[in-house]
N, CA, C and O atoms as a GROMACS GRO file, in nm:
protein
  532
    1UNK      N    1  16.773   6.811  10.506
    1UNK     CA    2  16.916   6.831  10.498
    1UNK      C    3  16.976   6.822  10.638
    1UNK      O    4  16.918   6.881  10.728
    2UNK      N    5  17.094   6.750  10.665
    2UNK     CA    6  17.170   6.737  10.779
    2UNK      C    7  17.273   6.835  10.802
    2UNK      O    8  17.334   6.823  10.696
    3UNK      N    9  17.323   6.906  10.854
    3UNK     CA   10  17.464   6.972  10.847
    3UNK      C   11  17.549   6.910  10.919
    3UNK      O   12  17.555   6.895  11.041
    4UNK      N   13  17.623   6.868  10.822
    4UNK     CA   14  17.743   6.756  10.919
    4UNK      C   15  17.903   6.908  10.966
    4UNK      O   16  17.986   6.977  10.907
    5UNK      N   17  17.852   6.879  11.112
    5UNK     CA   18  17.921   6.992  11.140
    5UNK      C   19  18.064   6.964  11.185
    5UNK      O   20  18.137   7.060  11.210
    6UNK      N   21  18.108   6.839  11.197
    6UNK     CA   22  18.260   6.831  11.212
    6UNK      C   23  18.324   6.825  11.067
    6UNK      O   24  18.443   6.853  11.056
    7UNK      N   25  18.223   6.776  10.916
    7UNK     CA   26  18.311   6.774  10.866
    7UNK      C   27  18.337   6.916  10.810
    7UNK      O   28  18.446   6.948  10.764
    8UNK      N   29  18.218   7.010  10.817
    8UNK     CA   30  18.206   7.176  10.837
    8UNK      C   31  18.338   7.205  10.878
    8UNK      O   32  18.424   7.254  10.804
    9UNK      N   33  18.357   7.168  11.021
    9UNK     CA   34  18.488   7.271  11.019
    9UNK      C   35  18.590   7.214  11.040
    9UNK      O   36  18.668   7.256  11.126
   10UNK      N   37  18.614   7.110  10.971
   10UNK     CA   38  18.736   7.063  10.939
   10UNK      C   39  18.775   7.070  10.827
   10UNK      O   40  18.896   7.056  10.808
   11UNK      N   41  18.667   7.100  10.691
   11UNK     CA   42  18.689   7.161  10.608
   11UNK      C   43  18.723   7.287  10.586
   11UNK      O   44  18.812   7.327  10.512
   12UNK      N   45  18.636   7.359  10.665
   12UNK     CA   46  18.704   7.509  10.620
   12UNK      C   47  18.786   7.551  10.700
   12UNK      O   48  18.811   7.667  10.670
   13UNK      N   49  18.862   7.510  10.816
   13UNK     CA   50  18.974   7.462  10.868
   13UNK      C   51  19.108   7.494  10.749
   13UNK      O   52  19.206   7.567  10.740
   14UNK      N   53  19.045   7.396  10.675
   14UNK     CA   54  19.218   7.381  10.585
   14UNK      C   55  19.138   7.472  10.434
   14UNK      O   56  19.206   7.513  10.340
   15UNK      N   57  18.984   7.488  10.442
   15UNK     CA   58  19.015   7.609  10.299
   15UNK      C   59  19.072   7.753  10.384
   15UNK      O   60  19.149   7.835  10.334
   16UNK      N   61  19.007   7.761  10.542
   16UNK     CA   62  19.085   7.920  10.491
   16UNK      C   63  19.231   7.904  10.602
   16UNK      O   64  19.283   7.991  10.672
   17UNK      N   65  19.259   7.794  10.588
   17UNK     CA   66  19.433   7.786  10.581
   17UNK      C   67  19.521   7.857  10.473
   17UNK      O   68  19.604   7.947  10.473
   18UNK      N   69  19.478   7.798  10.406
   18UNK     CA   70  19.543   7.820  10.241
   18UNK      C   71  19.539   7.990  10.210
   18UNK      O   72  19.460   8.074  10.253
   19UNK      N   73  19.620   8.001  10.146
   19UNK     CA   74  19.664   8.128  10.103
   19UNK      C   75  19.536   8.203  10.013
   19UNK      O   76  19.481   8.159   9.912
   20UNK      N   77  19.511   8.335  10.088
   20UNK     CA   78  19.356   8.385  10.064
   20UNK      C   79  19.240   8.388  10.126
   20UNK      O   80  19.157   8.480  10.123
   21UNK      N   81  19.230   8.215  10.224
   21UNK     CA   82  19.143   8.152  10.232
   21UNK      C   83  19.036   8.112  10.181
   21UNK      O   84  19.060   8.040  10.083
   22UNK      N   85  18.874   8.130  10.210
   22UNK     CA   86  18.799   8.055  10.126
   22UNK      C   87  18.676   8.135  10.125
   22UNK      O   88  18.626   8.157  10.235
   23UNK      N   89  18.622   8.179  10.030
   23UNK     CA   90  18.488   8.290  10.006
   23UNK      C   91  18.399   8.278  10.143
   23UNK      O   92  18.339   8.189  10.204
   24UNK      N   93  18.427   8.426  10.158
   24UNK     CA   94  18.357   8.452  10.314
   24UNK      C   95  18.231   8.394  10.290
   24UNK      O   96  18.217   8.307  10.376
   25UNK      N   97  18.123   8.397  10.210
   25UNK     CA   98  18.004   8.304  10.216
   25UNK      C   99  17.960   8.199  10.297
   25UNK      O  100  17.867   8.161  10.369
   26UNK      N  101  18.131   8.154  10.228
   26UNK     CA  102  18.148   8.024  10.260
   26UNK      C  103  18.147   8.011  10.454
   26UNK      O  104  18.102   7.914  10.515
   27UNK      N  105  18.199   8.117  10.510
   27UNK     CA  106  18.230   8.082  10.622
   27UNK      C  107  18.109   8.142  10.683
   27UNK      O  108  18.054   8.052  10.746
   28UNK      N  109  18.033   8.267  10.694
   28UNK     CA  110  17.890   8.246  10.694
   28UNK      C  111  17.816   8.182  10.724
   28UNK      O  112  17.752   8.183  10.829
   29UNK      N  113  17.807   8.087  10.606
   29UNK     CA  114  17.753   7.947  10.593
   29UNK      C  115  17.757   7.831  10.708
   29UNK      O  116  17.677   7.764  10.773
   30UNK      N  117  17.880   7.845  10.694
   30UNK     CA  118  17.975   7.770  10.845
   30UNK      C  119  17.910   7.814  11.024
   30UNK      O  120  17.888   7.741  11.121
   31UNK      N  121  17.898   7.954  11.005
   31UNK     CA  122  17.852   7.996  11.141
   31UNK      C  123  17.681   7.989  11.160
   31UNK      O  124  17.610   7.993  11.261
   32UNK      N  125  17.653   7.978  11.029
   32UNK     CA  126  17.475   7.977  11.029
   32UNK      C  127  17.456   7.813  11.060
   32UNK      O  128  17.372   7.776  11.142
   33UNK      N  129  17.510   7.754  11.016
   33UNK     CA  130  17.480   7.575  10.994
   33UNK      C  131  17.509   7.566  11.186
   33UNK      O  132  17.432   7.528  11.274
   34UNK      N  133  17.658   7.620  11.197
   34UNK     CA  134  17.648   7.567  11.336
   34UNK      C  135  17.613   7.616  11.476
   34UNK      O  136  17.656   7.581  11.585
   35UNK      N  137  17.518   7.713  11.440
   35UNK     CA  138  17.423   7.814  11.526
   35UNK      C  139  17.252   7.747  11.531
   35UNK      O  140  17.177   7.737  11.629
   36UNK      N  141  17.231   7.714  11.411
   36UNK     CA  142  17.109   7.636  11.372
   36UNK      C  143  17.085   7.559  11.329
   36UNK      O  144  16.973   7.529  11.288
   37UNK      N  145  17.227   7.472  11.320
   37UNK     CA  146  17.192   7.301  11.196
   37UNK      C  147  17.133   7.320  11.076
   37UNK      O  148  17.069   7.237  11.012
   38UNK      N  149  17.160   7.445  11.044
   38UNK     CA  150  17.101   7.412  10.910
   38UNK      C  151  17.142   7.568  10.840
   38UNK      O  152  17.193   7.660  10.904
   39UNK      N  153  17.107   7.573  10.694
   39UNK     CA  154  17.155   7.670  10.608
   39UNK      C  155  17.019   7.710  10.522
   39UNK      O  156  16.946   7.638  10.454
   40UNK      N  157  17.010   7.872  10.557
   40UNK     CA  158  16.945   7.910  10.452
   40UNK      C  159  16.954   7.908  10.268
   40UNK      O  160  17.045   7.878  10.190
   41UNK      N  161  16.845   7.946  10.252
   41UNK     CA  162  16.822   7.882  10.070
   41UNK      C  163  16.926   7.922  10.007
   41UNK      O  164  17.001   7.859   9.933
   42UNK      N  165  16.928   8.087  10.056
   42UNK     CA  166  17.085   8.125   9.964
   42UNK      C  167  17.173   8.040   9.996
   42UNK      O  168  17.242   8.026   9.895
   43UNK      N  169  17.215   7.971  10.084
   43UNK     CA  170  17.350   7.934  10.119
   43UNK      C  171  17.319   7.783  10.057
   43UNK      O  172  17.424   7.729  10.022
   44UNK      N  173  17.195   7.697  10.034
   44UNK     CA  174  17.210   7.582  10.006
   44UNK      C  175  17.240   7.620   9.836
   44UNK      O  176  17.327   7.555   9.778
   45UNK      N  177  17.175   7.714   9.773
   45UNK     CA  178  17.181   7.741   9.690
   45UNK      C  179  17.289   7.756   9.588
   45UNK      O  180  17.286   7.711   9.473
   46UNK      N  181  17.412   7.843   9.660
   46UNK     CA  182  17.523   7.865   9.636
   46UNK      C  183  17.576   7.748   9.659
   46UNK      O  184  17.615   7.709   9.549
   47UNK      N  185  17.607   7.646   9.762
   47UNK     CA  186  17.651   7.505   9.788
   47UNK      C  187  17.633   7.441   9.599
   47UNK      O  188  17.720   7.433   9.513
   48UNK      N  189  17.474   7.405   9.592
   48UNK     CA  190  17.436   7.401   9.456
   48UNK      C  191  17.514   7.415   9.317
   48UNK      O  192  17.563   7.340   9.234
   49UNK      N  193  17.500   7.538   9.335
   49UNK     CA  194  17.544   7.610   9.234
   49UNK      C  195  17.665   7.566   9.180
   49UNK      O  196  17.666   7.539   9.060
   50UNK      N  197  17.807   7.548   9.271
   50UNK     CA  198  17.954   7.508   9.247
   50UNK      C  199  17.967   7.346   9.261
   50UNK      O  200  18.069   7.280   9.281
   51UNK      N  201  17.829   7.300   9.245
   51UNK     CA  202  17.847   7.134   9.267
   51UNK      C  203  17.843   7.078   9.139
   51UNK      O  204  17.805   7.135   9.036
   52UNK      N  205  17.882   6.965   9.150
   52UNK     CA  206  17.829   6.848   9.003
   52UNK      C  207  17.702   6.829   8.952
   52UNK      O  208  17.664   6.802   8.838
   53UNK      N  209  17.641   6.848   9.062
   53UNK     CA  210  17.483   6.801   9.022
   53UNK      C  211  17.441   6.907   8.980
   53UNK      O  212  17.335   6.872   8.929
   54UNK      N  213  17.452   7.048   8.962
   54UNK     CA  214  17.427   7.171   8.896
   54UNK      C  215  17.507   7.152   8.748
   54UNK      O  216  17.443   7.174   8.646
   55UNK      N  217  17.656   7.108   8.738
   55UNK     CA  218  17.694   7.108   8.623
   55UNK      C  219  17.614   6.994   8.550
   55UNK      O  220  17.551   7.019   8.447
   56UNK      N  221  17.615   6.919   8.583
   56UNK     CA  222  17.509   6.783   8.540
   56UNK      C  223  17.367   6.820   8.477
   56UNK      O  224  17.322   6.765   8.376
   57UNK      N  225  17.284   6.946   8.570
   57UNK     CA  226  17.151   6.949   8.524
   57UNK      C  227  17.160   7.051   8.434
   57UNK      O  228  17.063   7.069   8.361
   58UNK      N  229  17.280   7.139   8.422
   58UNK     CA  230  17.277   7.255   8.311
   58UNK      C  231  17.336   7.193   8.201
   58UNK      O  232  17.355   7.267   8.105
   59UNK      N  233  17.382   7.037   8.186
   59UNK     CA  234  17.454   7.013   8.073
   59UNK      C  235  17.580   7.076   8.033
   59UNK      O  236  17.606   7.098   7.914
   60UNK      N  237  17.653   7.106   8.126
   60UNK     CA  238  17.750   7.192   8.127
   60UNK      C  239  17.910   7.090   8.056
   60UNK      O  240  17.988   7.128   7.969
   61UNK      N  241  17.912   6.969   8.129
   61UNK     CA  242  17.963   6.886   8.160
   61UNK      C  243  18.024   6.847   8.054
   61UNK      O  244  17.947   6.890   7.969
   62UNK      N  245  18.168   6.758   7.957
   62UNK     CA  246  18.168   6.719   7.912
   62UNK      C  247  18.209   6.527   7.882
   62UNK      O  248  18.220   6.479   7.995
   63UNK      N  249  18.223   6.460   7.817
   63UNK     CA  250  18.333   6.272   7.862
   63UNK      C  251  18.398   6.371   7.951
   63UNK      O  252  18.427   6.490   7.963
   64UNK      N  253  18.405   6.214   8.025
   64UNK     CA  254  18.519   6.228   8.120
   64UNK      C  255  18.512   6.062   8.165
   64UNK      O  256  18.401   6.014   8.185
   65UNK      N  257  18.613   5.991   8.178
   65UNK     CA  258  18.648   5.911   8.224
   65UNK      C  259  18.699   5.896   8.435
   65UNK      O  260  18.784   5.959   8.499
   66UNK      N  261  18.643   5.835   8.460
   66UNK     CA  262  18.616   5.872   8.648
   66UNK      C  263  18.578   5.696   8.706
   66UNK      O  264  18.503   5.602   8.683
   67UNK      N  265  18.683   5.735   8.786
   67UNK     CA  266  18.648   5.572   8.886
   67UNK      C  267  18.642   5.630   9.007
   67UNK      O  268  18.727   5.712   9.041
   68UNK      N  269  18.535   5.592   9.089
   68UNK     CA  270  18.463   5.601   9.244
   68UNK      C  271  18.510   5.492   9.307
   68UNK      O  272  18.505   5.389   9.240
   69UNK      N  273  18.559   5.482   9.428
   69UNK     CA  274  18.594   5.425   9.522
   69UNK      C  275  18.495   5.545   9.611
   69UNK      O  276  18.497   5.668   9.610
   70UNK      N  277  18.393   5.421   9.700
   70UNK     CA  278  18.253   5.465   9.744
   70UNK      C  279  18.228   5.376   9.930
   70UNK      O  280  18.173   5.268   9.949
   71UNK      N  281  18.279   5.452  10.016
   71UNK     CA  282  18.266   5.339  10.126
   71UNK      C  283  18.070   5.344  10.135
   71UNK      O  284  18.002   5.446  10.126
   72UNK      N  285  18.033   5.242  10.149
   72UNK     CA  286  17.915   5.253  10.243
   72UNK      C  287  17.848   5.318  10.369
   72UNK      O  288  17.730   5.351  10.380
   73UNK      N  289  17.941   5.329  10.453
   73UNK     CA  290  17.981   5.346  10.591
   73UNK      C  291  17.997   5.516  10.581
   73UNK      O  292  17.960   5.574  10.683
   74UNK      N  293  18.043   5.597  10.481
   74UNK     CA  294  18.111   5.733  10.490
   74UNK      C  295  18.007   5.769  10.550
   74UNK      O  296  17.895   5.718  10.548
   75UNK      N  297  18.064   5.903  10.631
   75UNK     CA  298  18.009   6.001  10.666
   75UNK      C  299  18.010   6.115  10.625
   75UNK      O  300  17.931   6.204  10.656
   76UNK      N  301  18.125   6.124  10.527
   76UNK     CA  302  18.078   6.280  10.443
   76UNK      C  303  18.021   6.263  10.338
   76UNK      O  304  17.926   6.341  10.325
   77UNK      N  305  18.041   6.181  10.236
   77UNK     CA  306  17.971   6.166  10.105
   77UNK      C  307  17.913   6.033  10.144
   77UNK      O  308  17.988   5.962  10.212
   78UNK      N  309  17.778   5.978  10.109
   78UNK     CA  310  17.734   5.873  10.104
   78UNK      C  311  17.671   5.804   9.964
   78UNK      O  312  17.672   5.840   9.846
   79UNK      N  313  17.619   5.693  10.030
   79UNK     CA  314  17.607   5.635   9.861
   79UNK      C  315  17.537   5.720   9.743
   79UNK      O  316  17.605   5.757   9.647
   80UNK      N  317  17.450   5.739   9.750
   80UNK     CA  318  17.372   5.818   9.706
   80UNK      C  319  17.454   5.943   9.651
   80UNK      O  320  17.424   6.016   9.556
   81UNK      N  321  17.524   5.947   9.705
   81UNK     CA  322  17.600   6.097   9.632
   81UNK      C  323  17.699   6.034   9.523
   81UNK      O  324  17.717   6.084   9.412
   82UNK      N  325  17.766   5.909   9.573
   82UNK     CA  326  17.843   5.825   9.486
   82UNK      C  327  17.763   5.770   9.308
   82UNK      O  328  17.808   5.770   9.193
   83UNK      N  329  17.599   5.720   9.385
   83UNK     CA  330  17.521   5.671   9.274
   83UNK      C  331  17.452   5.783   9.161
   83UNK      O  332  17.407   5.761   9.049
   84UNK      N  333  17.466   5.915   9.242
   84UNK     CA  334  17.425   6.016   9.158
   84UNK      C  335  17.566   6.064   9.078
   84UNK      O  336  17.559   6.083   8.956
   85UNK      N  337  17.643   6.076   9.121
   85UNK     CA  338  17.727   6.104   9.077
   85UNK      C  339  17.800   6.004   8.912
   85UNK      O  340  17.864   6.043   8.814
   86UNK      N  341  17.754   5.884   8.950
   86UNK     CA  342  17.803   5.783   8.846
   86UNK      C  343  17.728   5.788   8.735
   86UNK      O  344  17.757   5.763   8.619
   87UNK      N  345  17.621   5.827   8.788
   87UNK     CA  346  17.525   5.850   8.693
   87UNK      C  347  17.514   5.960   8.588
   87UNK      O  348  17.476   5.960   8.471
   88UNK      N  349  17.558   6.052   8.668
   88UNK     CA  350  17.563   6.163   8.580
   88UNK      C  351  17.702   6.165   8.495
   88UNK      O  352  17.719   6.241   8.400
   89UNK      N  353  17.781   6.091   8.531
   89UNK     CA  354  17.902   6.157   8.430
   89UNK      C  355  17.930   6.013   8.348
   89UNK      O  356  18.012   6.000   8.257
   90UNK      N  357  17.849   5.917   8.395
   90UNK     CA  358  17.837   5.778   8.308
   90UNK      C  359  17.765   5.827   8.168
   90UNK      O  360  17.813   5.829   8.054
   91UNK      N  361  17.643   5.864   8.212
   91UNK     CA  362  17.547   5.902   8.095
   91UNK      C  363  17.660   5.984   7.960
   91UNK      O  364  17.640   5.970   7.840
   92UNK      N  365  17.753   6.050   8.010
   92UNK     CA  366  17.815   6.143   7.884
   92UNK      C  367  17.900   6.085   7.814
   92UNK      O  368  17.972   6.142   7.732
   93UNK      N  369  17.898   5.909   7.852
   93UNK     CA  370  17.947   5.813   7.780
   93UNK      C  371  18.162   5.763   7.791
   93UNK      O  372  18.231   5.699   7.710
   94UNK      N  373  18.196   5.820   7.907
   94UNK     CA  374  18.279   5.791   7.972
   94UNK      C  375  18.311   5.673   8.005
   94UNK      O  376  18.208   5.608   8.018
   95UNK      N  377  18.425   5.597   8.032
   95UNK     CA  378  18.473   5.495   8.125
   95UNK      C  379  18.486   5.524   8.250
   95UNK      O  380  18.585   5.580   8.297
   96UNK      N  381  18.335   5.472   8.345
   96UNK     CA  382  18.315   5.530   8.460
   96UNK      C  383  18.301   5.431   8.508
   96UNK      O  384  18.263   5.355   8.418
   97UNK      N  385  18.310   5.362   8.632
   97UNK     CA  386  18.294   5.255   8.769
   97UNK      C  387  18.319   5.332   8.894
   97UNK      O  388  18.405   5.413   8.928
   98UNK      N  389  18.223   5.283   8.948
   98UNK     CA  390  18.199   5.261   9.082
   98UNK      C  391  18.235   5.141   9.144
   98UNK      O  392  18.194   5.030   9.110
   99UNK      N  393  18.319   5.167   9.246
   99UNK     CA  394  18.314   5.050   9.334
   99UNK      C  395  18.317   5.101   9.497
   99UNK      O  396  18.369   5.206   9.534
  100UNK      N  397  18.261   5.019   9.572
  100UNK     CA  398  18.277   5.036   9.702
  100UNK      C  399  18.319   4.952   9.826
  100UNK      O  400  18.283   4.834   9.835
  101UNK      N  401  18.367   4.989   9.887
  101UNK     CA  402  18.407   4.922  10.001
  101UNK      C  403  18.408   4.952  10.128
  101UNK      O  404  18.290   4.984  10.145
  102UNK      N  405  18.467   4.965  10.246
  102UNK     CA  406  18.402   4.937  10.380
  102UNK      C  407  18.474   5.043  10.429
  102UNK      O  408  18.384   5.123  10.455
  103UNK      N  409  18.555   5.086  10.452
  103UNK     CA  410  18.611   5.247  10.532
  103UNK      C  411  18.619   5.379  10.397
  103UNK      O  412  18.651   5.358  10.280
  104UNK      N  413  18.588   5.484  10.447
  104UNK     CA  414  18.588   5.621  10.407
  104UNK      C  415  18.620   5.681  10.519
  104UNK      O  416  18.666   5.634  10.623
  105UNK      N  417  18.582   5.827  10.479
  105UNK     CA  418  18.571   5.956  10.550
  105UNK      C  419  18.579   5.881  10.704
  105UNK      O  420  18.676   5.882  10.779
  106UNK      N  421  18.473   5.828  10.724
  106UNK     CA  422  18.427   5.776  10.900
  106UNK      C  423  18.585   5.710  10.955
  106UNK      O  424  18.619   5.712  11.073
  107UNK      N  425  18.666   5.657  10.847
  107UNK     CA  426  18.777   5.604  10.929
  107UNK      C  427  18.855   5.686  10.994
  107UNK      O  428  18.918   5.650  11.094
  108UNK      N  429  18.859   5.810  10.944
  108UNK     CA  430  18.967   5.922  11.000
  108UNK      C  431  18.927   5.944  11.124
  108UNK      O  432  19.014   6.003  11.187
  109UNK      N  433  18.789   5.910  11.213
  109UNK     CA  434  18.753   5.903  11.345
  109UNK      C  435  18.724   5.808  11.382
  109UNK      O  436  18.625   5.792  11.453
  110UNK      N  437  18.778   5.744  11.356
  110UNK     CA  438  18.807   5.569  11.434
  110UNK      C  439  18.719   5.442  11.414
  110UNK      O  440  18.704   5.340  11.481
  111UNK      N  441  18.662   5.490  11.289
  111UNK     CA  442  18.540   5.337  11.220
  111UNK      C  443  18.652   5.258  11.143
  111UNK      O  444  18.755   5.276  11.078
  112UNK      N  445  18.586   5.179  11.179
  112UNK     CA  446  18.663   5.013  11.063
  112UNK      C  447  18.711   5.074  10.957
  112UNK      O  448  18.654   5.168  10.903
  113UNK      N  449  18.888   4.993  10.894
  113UNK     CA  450  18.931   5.056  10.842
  113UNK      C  451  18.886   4.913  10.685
  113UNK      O  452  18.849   4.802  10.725
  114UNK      N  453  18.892   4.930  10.566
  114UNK     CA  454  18.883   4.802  10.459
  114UNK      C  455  18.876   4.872  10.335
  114UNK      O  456  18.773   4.925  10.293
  115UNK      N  457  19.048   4.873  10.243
  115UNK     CA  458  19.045   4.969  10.155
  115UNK      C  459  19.038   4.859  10.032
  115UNK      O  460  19.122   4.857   9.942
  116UNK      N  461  18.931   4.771  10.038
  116UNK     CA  462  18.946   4.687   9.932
  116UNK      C  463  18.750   4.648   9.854
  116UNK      O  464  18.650   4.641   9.925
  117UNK      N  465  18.751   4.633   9.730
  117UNK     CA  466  18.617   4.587   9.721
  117UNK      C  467  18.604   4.433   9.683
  117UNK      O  468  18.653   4.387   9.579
  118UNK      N  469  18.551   4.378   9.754
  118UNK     CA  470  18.606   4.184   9.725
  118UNK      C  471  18.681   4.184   9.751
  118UNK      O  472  18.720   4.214   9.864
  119UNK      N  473  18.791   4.120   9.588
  119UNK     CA  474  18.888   4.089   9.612
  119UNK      C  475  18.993   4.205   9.588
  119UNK      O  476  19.102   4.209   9.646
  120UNK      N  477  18.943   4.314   9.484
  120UNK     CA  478  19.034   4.406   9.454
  120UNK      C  479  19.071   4.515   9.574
  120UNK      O  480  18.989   4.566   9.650
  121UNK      N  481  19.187   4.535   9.573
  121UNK     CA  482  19.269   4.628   9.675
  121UNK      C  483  19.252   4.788   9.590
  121UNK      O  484  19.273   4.815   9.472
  122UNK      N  485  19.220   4.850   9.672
  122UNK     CA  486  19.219   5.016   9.637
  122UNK      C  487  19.332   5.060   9.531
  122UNK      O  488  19.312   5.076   9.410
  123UNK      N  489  19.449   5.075   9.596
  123UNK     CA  490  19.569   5.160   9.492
  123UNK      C  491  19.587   5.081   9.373
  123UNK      O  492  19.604   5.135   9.263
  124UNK      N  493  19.582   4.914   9.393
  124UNK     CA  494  19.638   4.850   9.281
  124UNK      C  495  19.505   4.862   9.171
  124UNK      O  496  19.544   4.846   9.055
  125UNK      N  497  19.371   4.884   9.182
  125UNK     CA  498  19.296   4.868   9.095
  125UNK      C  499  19.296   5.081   9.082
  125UNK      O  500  19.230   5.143   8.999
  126UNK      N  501  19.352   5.119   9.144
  126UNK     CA  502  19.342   5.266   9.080
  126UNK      C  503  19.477   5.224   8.964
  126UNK      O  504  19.482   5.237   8.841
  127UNK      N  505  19.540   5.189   9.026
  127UNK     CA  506  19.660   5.170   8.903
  127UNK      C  507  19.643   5.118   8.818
  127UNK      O  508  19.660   5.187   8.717
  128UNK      N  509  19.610   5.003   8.799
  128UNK     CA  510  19.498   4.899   8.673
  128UNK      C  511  19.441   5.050   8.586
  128UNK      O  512  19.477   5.102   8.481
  129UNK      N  513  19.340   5.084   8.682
  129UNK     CA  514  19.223   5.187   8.606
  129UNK      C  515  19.298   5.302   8.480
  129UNK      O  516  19.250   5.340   8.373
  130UNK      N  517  19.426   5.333   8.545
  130UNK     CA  518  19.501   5.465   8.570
  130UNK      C  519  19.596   5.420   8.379
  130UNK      O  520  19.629   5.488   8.281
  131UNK      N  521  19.606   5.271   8.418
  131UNK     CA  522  19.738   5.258   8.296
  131UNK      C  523  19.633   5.168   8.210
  131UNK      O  524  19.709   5.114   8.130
  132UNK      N  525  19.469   5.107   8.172
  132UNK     CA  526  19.442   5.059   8.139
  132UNK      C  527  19.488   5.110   7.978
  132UNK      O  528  19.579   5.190   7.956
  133UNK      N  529  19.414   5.050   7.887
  133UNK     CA  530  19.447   5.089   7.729
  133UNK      C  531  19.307   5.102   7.652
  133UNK      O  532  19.304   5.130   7.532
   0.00000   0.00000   0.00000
């Protein structure tokens, strides 16, 4: 496991912005990862626990229809999180696609920007997706 520590606290940055802020665990978590690069079991655990791939393996889940726009290049979610992800909420027999293209997450710190896959452009094929029939 990596602890990606800028996007660490740029995330919990804006959760405990927000009114309440964000389960002390959570921030914990935050000071353990960036003291030692890394997070104990409880804490990967709990990560776990409130993710997809936990609702996924408990069958929790129900259809759902979901389109991924997936850069290659990201640095916070990568493919693999995209391909697991398609997978799991494809299987429950949804109208699900994946597509990917060349800037994510990494663009917000100055990587190549390309919000298109081929030929299709990002917003206009969310809109396609959004009003299909």
């Amino acid at each position: 496991m990596v602890f990606k520590s800028f996007w660490a606290v740029a995330l919990s940055a804006a959760g405990n912005a927000t009114p309440g802020g964000q389960d002390q665990e959570v921030n914990d978590g935050l000071v353990q990862g960036l003291t030692t690069n890394s997070l104990t079991q409880q804490q990967q655990d709990l990560l776990k626990k409130v993710s997809l791939v936990s609702a996924c393996e408990a069958g929790t889940l129900y259809k759902i229809d979901a389109l991924y726009w997936q850069s290659a290049s990201d640095t916070l979610f990568n493919m693999n999180d995209a391909a697991h992800n398609f997978t799991c909420v494809s299987a429950l027999g949804g109208d699900v696609r994946l597509l990917t293209k060349n800037s994510g997450h990494d663009s917000l710190v100055g990587a190549a920007t390309g919000e298109q896959c081929g030929q299709l452009q990002k917003t206009q094929s969310i809109v396609d997706w959004t009003t299909r029939s």
